[in-house]
Backbone atoms as SQL, in Angstrom:
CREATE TABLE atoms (id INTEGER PRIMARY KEY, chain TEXT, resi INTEGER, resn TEXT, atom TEXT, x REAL, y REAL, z REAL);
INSERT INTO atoms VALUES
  (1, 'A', 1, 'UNK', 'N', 128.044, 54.022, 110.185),
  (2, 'A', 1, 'UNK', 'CA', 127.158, 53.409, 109.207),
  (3, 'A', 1, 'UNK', 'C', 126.987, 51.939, 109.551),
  (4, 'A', 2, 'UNK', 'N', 125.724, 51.061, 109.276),
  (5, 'A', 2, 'UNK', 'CA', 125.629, 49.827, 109.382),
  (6, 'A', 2, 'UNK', 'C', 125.803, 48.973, 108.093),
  (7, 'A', 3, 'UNK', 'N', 126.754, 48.214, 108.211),
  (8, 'A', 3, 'UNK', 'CA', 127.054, 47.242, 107.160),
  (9, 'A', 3, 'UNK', 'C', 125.929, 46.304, 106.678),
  (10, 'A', 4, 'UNK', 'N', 125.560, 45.799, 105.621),
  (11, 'A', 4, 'UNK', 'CA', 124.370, 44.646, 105.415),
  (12, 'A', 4, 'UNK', 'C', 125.823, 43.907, 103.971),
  (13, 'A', 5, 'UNK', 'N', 125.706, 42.490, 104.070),
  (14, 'A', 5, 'UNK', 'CA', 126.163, 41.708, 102.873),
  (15, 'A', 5, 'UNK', 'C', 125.224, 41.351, 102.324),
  (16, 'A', 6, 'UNK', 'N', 125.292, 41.660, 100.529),
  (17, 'A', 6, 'UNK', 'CA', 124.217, 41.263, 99.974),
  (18, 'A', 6, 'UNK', 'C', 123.963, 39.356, 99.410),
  (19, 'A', 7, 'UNK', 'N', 125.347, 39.077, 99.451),
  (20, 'A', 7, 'UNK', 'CA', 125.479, 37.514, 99.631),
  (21, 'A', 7, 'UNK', 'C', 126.328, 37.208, 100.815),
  (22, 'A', 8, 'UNK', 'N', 126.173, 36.032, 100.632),
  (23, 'A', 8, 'UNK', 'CA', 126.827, 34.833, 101.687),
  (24, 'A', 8, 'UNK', 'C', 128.351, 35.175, 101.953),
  (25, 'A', 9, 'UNK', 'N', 129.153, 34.730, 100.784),
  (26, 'A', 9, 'UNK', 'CA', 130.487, 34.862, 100.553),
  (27, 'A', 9, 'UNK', 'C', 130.792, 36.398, 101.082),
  (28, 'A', 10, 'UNK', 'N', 130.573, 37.136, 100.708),
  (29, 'A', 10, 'UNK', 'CA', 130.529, 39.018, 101.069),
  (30, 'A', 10, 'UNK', 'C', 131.177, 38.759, 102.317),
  (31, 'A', 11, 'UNK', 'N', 129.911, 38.437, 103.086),
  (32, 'A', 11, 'UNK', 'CA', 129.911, 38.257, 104.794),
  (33, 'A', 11, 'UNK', 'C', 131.008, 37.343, 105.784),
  (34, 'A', 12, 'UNK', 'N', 130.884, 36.295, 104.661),
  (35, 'A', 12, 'UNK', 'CA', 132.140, 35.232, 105.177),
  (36, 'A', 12, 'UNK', 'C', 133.478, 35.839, 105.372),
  (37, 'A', 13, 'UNK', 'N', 133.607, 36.258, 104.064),
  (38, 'A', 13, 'UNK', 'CA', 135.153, 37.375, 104.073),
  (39, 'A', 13, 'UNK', 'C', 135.525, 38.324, 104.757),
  (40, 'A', 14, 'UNK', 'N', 134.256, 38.910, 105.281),
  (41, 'A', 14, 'UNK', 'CA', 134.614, 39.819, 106.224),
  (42, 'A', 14, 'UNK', 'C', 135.170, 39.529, 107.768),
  (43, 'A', 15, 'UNK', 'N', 134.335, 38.002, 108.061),
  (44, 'A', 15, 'UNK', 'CA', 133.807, 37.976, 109.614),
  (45, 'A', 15, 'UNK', 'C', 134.959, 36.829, 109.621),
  (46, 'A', 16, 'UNK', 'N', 135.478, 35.956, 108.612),
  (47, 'A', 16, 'UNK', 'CA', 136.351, 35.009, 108.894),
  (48, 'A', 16, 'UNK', 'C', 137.776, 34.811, 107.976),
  (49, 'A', 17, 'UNK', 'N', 137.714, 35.800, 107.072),
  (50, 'A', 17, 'UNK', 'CA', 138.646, 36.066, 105.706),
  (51, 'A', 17, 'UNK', 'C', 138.632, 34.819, 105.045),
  (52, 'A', 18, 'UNK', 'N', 137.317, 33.969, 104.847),
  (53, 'A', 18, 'UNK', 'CA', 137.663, 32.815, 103.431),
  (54, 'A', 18, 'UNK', 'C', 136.102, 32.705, 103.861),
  (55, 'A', 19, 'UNK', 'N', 135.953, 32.326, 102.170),
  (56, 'A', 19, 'UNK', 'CA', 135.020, 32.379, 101.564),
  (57, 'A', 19, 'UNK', 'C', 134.435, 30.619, 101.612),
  (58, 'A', 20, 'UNK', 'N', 134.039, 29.836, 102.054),
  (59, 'A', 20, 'UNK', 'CA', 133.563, 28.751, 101.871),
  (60, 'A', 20, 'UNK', 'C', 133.206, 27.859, 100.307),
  (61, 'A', 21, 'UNK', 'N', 133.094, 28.990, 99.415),
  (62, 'A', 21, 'UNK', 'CA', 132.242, 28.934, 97.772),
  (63, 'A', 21, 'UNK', 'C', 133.457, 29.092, 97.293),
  (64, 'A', 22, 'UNK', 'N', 134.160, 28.093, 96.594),
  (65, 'A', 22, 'UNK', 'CA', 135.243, 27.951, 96.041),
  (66, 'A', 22, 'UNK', 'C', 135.504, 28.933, 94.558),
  (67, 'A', 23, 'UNK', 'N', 134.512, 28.820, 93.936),
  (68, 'A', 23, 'UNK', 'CA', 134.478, 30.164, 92.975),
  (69, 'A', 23, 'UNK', 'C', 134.714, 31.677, 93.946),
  (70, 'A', 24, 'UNK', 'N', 134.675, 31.799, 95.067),
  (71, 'A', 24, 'UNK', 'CA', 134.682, 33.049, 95.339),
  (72, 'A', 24, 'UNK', 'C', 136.224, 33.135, 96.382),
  (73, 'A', 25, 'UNK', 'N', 137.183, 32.852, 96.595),
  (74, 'A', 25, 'UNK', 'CA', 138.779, 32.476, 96.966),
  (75, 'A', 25, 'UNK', 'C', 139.294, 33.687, 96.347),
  (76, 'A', 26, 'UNK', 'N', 139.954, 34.226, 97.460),
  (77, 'A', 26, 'UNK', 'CA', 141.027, 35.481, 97.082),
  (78, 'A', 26, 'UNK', 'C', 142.102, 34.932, 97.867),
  (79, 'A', 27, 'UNK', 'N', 143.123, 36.229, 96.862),
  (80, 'A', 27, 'UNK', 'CA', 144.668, 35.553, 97.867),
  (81, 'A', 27, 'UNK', 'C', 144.507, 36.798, 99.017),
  (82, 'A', 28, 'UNK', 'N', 145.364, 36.270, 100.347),
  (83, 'A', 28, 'UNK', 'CA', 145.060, 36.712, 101.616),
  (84, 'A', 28, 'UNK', 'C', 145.506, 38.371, 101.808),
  (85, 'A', 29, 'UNK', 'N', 146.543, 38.577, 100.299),
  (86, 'A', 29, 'UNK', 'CA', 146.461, 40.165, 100.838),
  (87, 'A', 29, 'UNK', 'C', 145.264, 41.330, 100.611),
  (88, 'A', 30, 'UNK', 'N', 144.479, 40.592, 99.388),
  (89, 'A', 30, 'UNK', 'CA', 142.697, 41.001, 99.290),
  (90, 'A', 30, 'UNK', 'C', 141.856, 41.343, 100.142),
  (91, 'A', 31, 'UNK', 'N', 142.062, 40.188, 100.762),
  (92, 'A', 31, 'UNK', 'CA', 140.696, 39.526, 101.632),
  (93, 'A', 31, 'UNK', 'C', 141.563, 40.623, 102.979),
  (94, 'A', 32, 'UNK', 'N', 142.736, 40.384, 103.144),
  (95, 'A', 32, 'UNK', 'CA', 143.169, 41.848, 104.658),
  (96, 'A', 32, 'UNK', 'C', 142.825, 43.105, 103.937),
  (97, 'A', 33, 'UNK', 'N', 142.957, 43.776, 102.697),
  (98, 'A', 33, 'UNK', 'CA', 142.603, 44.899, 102.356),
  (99, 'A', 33, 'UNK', 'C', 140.602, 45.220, 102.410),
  (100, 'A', 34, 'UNK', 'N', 140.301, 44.058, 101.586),
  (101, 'A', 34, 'UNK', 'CA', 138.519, 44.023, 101.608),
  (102, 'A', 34, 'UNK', 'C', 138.228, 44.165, 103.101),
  (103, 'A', 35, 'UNK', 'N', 138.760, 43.179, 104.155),
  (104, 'A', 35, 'UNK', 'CA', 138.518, 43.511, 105.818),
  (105, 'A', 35, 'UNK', 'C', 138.487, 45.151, 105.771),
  (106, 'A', 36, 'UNK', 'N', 139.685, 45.426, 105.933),
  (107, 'A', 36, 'UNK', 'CA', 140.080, 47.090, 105.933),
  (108, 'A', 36, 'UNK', 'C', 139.421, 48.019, 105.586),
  (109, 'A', 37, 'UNK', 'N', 138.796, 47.553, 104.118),
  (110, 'A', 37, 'UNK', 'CA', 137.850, 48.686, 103.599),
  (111, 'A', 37, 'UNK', 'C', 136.473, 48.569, 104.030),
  (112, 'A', 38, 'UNK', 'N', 135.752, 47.728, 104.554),
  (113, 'A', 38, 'UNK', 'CA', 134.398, 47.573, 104.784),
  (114, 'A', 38, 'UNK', 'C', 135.181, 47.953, 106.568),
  (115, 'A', 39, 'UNK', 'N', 135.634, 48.293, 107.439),
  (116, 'A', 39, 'UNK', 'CA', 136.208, 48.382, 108.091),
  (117, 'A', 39, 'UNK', 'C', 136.361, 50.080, 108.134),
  (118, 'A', 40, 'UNK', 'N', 136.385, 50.097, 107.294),
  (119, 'A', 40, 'UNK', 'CA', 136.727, 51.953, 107.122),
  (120, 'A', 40, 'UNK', 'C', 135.360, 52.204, 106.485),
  (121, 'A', 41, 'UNK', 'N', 134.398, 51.624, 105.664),
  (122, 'A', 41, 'UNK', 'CA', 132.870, 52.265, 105.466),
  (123, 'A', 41, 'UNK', 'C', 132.166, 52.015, 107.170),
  (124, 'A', 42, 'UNK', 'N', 132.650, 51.273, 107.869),
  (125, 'A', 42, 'UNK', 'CA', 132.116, 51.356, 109.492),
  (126, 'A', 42, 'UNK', 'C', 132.333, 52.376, 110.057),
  (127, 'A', 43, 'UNK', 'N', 133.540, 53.118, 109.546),
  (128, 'A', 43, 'UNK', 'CA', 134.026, 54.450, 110.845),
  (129, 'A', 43, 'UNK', 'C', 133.300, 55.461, 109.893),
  (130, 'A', 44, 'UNK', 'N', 132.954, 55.660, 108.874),
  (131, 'A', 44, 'UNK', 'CA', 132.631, 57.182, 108.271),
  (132, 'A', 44, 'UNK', 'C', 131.203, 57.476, 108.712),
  (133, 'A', 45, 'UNK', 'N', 130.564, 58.621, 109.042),
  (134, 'A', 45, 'UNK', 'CA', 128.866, 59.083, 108.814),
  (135, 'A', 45, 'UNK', 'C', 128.432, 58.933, 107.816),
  (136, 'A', 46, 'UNK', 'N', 129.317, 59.177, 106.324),
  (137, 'A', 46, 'UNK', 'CA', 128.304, 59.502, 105.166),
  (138, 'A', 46, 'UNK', 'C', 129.539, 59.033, 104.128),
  (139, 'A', 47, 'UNK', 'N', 128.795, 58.703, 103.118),
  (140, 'A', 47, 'UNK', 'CA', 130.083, 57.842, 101.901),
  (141, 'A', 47, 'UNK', 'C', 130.617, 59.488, 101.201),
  (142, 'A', 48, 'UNK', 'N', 130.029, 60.090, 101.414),
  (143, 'A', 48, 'UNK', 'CA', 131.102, 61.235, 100.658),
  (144, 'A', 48, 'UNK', 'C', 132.197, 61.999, 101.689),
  (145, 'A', 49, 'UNK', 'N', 132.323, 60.989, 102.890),
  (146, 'A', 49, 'UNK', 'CA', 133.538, 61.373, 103.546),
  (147, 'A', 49, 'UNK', 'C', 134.857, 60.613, 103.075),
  (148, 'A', 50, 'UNK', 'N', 134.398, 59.111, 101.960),
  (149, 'A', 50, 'UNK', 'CA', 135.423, 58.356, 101.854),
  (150, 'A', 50, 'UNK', 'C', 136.084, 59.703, 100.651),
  (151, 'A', 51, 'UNK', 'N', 135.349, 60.304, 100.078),
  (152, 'A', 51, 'UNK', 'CA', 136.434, 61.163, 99.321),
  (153, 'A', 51, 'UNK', 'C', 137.582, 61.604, 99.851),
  (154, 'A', 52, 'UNK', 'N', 138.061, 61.986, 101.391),
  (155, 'A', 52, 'UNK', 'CA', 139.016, 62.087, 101.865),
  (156, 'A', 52, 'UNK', 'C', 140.292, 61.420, 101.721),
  (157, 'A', 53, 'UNK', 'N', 139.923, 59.855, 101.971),
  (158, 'A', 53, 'UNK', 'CA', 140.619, 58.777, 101.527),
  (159, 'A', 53, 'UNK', 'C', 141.038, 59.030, 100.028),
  (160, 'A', 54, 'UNK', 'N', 141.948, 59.527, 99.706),
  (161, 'A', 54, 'UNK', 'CA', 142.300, 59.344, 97.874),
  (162, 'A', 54, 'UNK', 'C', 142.549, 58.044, 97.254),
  (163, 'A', 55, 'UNK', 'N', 143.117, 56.842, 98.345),
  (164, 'A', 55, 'UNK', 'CA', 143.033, 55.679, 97.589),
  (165, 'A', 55, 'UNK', 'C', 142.479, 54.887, 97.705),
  (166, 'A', 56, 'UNK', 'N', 140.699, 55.185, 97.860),
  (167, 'A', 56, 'UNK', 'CA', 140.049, 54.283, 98.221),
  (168, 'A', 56, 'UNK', 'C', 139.185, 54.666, 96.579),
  (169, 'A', 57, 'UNK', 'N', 139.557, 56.110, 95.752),
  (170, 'A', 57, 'UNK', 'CA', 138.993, 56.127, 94.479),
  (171, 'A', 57, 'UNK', 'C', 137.039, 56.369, 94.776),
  (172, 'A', 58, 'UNK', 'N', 136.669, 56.406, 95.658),
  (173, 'A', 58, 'UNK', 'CA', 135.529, 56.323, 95.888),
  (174, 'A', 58, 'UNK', 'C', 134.503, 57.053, 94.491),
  (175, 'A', 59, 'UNK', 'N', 133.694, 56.597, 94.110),
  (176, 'A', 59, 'UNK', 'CA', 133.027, 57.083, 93.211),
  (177, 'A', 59, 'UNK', 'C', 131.569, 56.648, 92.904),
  (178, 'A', 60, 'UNK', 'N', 130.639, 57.148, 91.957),
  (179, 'A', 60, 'UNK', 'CA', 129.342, 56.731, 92.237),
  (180, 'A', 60, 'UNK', 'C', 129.273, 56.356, 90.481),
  (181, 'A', 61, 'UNK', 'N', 128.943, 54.779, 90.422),
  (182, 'A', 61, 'UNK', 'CA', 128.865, 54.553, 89.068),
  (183, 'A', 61, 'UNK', 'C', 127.602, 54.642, 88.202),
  (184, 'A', 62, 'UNK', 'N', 127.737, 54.678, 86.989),
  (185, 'A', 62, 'UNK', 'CA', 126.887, 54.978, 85.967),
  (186, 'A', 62, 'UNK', 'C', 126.767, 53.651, 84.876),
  (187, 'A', 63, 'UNK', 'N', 125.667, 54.326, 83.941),
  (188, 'A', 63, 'UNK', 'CA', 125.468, 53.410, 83.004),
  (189, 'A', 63, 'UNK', 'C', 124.727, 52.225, 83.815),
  (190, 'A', 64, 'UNK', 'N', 124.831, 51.042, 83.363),
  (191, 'A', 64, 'UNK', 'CA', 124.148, 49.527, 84.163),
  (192, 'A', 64, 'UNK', 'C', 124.441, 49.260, 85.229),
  (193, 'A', 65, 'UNK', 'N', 125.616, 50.175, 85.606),
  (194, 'A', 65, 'UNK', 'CA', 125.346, 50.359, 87.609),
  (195, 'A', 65, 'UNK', 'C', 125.037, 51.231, 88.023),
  (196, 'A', 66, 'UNK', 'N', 123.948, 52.097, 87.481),
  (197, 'A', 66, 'UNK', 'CA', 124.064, 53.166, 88.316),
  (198, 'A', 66, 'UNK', 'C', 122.727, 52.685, 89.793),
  (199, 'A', 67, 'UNK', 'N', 123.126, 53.611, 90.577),
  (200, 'A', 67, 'UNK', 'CA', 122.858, 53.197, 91.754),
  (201, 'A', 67, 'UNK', 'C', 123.653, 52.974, 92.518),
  (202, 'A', 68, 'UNK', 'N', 124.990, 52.020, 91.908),
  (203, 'A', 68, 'UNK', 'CA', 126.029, 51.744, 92.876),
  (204, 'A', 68, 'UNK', 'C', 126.890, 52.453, 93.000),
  (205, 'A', 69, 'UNK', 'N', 128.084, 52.605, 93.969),
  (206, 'A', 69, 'UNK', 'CA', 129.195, 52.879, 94.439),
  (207, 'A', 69, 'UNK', 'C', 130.132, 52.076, 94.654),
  (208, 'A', 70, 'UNK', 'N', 131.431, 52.274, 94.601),
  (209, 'A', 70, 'UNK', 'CA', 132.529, 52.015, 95.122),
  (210, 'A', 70, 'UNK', 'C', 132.940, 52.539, 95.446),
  (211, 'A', 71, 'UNK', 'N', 134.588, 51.845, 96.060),
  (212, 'A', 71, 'UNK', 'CA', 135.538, 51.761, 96.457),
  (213, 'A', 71, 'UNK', 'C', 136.837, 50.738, 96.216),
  (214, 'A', 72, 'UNK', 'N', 138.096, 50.745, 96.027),
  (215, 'A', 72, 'UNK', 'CA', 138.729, 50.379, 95.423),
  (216, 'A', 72, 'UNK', 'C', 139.635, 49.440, 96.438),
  (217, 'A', 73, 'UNK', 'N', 139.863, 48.274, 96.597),
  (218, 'A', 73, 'UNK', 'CA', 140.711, 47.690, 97.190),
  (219, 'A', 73, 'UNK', 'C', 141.822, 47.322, 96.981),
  (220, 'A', 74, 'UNK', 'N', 142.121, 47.659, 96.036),
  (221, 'A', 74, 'UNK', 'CA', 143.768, 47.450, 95.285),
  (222, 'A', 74, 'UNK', 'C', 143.441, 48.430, 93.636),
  (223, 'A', 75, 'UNK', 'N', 144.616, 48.309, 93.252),
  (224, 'A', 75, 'UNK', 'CA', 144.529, 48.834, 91.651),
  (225, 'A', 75, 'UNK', 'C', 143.441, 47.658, 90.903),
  (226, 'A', 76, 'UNK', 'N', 143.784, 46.152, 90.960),
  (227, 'A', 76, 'UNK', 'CA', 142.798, 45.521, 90.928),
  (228, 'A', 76, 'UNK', 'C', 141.704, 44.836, 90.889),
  (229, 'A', 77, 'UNK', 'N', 140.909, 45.174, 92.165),
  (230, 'A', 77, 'UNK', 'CA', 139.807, 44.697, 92.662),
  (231, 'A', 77, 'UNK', 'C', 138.997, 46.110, 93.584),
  (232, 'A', 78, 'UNK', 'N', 137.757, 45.933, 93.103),
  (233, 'A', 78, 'UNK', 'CA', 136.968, 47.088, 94.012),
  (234, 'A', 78, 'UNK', 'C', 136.023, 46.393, 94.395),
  (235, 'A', 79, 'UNK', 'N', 135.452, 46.968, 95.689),
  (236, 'A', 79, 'UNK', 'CA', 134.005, 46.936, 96.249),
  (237, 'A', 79, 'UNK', 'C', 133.290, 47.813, 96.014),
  (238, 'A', 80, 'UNK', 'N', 131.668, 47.302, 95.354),
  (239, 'A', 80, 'UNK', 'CA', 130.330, 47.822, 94.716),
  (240, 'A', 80, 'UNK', 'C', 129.249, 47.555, 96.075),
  (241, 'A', 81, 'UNK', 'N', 128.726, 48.847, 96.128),
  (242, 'A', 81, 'UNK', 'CA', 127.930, 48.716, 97.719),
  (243, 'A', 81, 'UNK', 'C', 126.772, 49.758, 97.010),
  (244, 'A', 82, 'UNK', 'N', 125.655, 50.105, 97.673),
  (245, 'A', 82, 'UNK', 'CA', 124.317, 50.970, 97.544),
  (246, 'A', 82, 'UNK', 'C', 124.326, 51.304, 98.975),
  (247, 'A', 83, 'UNK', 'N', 124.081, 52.286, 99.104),
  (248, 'A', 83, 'UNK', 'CA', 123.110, 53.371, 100.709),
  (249, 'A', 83, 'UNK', 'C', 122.005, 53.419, 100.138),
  (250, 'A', 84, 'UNK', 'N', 121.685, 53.197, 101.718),
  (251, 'A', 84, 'UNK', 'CA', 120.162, 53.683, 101.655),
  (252, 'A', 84, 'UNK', 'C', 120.150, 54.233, 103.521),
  (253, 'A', 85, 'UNK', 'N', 119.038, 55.289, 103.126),
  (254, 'A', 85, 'UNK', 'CA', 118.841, 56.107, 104.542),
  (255, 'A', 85, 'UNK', 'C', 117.938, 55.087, 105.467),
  (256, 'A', 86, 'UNK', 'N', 117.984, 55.078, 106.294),
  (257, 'A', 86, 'UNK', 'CA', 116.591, 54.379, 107.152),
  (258, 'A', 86, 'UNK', 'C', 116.776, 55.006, 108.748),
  (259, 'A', 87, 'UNK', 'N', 115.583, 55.963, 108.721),
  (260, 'A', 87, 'UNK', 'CA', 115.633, 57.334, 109.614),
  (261, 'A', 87, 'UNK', 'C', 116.616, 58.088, 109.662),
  (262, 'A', 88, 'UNK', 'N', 117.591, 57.975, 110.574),
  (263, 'A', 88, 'UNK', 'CA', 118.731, 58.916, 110.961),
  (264, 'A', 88, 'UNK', 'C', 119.848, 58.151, 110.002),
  (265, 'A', 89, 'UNK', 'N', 120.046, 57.158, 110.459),
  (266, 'A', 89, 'UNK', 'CA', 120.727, 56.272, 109.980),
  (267, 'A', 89, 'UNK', 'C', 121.292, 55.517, 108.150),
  (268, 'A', 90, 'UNK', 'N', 122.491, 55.772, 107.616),
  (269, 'A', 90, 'UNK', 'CA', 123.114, 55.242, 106.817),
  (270, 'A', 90, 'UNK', 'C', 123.430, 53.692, 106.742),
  (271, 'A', 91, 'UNK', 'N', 122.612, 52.971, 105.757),
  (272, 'A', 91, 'UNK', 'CA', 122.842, 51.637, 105.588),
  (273, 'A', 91, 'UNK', 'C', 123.703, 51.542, 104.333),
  (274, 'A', 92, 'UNK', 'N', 124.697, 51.136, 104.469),
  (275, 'A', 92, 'UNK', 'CA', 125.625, 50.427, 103.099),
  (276, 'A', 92, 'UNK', 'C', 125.192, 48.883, 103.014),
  (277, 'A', 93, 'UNK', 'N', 124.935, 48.233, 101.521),
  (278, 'A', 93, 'UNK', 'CA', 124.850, 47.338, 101.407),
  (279, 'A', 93, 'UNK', 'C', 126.017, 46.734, 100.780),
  (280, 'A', 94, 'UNK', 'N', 126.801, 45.410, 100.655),
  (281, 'A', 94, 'UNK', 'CA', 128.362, 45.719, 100.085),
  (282, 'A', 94, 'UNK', 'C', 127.009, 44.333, 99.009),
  (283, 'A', 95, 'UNK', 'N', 127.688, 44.563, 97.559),
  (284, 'A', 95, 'UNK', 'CA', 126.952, 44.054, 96.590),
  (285, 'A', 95, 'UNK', 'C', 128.064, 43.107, 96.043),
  (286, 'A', 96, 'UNK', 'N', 129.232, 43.152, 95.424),
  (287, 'A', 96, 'UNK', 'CA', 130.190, 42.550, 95.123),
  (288, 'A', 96, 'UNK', 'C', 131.751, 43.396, 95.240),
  (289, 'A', 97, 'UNK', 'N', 132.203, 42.283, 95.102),
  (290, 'A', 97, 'UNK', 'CA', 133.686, 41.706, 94.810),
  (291, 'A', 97, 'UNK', 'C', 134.434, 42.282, 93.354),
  (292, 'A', 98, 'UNK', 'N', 134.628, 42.674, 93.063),
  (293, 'A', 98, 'UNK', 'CA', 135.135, 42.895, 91.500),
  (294, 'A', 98, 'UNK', 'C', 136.425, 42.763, 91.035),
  (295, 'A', 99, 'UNK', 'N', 136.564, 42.049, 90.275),
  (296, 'A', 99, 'UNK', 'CA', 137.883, 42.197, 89.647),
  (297, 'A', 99, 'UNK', 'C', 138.170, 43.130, 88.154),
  (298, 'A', 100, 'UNK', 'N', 138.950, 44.187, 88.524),
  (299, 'A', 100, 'UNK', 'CA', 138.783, 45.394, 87.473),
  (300, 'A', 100, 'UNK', 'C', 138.703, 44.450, 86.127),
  (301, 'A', 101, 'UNK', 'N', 139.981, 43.711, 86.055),
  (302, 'A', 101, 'UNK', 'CA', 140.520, 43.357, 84.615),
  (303, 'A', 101, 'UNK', 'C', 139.402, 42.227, 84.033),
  (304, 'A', 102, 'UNK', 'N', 138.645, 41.683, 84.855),
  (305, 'A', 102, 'UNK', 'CA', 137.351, 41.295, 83.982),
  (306, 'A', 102, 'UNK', 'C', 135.952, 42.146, 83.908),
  (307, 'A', 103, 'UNK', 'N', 136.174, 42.796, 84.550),
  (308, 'A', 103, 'UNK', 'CA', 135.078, 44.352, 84.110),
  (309, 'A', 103, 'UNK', 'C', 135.244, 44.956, 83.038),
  (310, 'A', 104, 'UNK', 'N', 136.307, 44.744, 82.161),
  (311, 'A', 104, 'UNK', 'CA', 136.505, 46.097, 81.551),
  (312, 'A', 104, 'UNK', 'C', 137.012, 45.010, 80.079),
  (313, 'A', 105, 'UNK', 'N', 136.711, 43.343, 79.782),
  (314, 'A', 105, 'UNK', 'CA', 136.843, 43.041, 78.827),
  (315, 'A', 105, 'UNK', 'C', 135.717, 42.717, 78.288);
């Protein structure tokens, strides 16, 4: 699959593990797991292979996200991404960063 970041920071974290945008700073065992997981949406054909993975939680959300997907980078924090086909080819877009425990107050 081909990766796209839908912001700046996204991309930074991946390609250099720190974020330049001081609002956006994780501690370094994150930012090695977030590597890892956008790292592992590179090796799969299709996002319903991450179901294999059991602790990556993979799932397709609803309500005011629907459209999106995740994946889970800790109990914590997940990554929110969208596919889209373009010909043969699977594009993941990674959308955000999340931190569960302010999602859910």
């Amino acid at each position: 699959m081909e990766i796209k970041f839908d912001k700046a920071y996204l991309q930074e974290l991946y390609e250099t593990g720190i974020a330049t945008d001081k609002k956006h700073r994780f501690q370094p065992d994150i930012v090695m797991r977030y590597q890892a997981r956008i790292r592992t949406l590179e090796r799969v054909s299709k996002t319903e292979d991450l179901r294999t993975f059991h602790s990556l939680r993979y799932e397709k959300l609803r309500g005011d996200k629907a459209g999106l997907e995740s994946i889970r980078v800790n109990d914590k924090y997940r990554i929110e991404f969208k596919t889209t086909q373009v010909l043969s080819e699977t594009v993941v877009t990674v959308c955000n960063i999340l931190e569960l425990s302010n999602h859910y107050k």
